[in-house]
C-alpha positions in Angstrom: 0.0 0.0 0.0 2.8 2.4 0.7 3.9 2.4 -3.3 0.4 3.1 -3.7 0.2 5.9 -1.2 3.7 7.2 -2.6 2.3 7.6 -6.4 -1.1 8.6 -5.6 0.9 11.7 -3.6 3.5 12.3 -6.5 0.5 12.3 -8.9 -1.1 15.0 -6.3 2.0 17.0 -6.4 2.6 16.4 -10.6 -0.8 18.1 -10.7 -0.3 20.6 -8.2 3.0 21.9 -9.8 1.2 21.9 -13.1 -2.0 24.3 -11.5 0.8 26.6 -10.2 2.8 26.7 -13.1 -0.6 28.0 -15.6 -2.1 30.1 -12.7 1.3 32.2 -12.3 1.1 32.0 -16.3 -2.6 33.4 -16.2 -1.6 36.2 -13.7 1.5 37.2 -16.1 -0.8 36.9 -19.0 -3.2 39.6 -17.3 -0.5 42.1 -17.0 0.6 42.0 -20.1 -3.0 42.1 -21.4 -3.2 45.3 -19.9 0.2 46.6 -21.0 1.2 47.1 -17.5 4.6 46.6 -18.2 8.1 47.6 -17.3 10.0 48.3 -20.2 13.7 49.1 -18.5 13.2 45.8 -17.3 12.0 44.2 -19.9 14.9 45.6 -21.6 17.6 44.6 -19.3 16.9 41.3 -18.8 16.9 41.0 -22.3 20.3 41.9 -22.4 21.3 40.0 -18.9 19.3 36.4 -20.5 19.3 37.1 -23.9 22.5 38.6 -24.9 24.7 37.7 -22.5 23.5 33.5 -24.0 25.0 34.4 -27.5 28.2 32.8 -26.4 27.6 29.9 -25.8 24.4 29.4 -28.5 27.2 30.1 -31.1 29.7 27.8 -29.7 27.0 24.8 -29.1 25.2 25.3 -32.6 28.4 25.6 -34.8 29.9 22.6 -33.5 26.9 20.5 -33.9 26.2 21.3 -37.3 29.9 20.8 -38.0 29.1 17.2 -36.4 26.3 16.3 -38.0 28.0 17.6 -41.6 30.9 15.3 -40.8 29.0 12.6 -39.8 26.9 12.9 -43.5 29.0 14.7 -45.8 31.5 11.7 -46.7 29.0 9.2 -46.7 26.2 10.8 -49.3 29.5 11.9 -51.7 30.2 8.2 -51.5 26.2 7.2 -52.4 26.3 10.2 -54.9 24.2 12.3 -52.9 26.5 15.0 -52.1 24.4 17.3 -53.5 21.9 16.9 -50.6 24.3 17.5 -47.7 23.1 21.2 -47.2 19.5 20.4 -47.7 20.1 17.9 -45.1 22.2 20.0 -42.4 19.8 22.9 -42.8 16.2 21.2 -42.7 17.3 19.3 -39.8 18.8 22.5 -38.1 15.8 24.6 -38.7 13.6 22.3 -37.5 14.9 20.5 -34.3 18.2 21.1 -33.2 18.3 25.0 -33.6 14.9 25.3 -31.5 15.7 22.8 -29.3 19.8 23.3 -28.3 19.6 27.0 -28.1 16.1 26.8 -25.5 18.4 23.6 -23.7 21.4 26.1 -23.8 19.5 28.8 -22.5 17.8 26.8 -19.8 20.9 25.9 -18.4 22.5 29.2 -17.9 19.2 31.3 -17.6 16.6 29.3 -16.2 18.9 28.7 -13.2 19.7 32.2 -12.9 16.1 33.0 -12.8 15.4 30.5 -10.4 18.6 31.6 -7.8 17.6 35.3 -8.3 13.9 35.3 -7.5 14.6 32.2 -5.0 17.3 34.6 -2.8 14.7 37.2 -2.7 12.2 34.8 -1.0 14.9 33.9 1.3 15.7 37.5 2.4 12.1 38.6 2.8 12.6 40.9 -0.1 9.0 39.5 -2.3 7.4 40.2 1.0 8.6 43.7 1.3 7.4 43.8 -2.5 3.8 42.8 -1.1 3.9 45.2 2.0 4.1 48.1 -0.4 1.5 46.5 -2.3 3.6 45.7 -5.8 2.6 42.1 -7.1 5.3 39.9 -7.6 4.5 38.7 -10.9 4.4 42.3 -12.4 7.6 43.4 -11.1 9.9 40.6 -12.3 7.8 37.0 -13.8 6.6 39.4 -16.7 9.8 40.8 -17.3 11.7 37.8 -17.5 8.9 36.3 -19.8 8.7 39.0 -22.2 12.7 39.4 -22.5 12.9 35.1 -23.3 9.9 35.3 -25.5 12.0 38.0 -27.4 15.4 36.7 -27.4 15.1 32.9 -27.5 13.7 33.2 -31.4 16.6 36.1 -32.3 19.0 33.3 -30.5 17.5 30.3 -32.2 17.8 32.4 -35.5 21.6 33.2 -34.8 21.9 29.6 -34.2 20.6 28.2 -37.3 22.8 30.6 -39.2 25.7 29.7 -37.4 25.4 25.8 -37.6 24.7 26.3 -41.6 27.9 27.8 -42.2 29.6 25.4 -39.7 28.4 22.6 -41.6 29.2 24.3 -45.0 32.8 24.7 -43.9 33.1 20.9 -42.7 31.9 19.6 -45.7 34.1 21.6 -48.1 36.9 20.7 -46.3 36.4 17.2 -45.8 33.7 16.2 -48.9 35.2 18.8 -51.0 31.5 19.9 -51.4 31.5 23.1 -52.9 29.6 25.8 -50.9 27.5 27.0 -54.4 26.1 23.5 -54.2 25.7 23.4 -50.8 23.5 26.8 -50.2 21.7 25.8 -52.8 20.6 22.5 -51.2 20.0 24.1 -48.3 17.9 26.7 -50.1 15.7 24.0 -51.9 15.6 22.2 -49.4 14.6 24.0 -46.5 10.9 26.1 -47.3 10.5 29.5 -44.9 7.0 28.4 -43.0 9.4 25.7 -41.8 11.7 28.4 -40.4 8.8 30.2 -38.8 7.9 26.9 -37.5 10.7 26.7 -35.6 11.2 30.3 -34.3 7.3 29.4 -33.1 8.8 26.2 -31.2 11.6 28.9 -29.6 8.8 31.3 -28.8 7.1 28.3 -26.3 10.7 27.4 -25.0 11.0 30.7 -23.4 7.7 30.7 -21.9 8.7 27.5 -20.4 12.0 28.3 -19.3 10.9 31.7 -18.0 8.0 30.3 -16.2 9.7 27.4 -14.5 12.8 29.5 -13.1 10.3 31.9 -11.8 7.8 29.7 -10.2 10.7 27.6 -8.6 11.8 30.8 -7.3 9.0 32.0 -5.7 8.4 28.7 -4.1 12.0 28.5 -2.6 11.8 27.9 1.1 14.7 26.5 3.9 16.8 29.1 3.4 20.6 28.8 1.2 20.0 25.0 1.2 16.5 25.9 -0.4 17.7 28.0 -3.0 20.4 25.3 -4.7 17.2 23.1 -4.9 14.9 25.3 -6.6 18.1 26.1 -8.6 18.5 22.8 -9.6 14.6 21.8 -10.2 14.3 24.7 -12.5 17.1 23.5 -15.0 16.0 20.2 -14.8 12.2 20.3 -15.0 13.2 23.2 -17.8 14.9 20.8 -20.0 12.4 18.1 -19.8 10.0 19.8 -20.7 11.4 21.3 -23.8 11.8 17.6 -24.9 8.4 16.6 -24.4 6.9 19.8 -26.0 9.5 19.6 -28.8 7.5 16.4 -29.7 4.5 17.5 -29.3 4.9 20.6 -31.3 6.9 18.8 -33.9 4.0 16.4 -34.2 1.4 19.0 -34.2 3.4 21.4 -37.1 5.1 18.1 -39.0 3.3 15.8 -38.4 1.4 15.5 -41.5 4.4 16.6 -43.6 
């Protein structure tokens, strides 16, 4: 009885989690309905989660389309395919992995810095002075978090895609001798622009995920320093499953009958 007990409460809690998440959604929503929003901080935590990412999104996306090239380009000269090699490394880019690295990326780095932020404010009583003076929470820094990875997570996934092209044109020159006329122009053919809109779409969702778990993990830290490597930790993680799962689903849902 106690396994029963045991999933009967995680189910409880899976649900509970869930509620939380769409209600501090819901309350973030209404503000920005209502265009109560604050632009400076909109626009710096563009900059602090959104620039400050481009780093790393160039390093991660040019060396996995120069993987994926390598791992393709000498076998489809072999087959006498060559000629699909760009098609190939830019549909798949587009698609899936610029989406989906560049929101994994970003949940890494800015997810947990949401989460460690908001979650060190609980801590030192800080939300609750926000309340005393009768400033909600969720106006003052969920929405501007949301708006600035809504913003930026697109214009990063865009600066991936872009950057793992040309990474895979360069490996596939050099190692396929595939020239790079042919090679934009399979990617060209290959890869139609709804697809890319697709895919800044897919981005789009990403950063309401990762903006939404950081700051709801944050605002339910409790216990103190101990408290906030937790929530710290649960945002990342929960952040990056969930961009898998929805990945699917939205690739099934905008693909699927493709």
């Amino acid at each position: 009885m106690k396994v029963f007990d045991e999933v009967g409460q995680g189910t409880i809690n899976a649900f509970a989690y869930a509620g939380g998440i769409a209600e501090l959604l819901a309350d973030a929503m209404r503000y920005i309905a209502a265009l109560r929003i604050r632009v400076r901080e909109t626009l710096d935590q563009s900059y602090l989660l959104g620039v400050q990412s481009v780093s790393i999104v160039i390093l991660t996306s040019l060396f996995t389309g120069m993987v994926f090239s390598l791992e393709s380009a000498v076998q489809a000269v072999e087959y006498g395919v060559g000629n699909l090699v760009g098609g190939a490394v830019a549909f798949t880019t587009a698609r899936e992995l610029g989406p989906m690295l560049s929101a994994v990326v970003v949940a890494g780095r800015t997810g947990a810095a949401i989460a460690a932020e908001l979650g060190s404010m609980v801590v030192t009583e800080q939300i609750e002075a926000l309340q005393s003076l009768g400033l909600s929470p969720t106006r003052m820094l969920v929405v501007p978090r949301l708006l600035a990875l809504v913003i930026m997570l697109p214009l990063l996934t865009i600066l991936a895609d872009v950057v793992s092209i040309i990474g895979g044109m360069l490996v596939a020159g050099a190692y396929a001798h595939i020239s790079q006329e042919s090679f934009i122009a399979s990617a060209r053919s290959a890869l139609p622009f709804g697809d890319v809109l697709k895919g800044l779409f897919k981005s789009a969702v990403f950063g309401v995920i990762i903006a939404m778990i950081g700051s709801y993990q944050g605002l339910q830290t409790r216990g103190g320093a101990a408290g906030v490597g937790k929530a710290t930790t649960g945002a990342v993680v929960t952040s990056i499953i969930l961009i898998f799962m929805f990945n699917f689903a939205l690739s099934y849902i905008l693909y699927g009958g493709h």
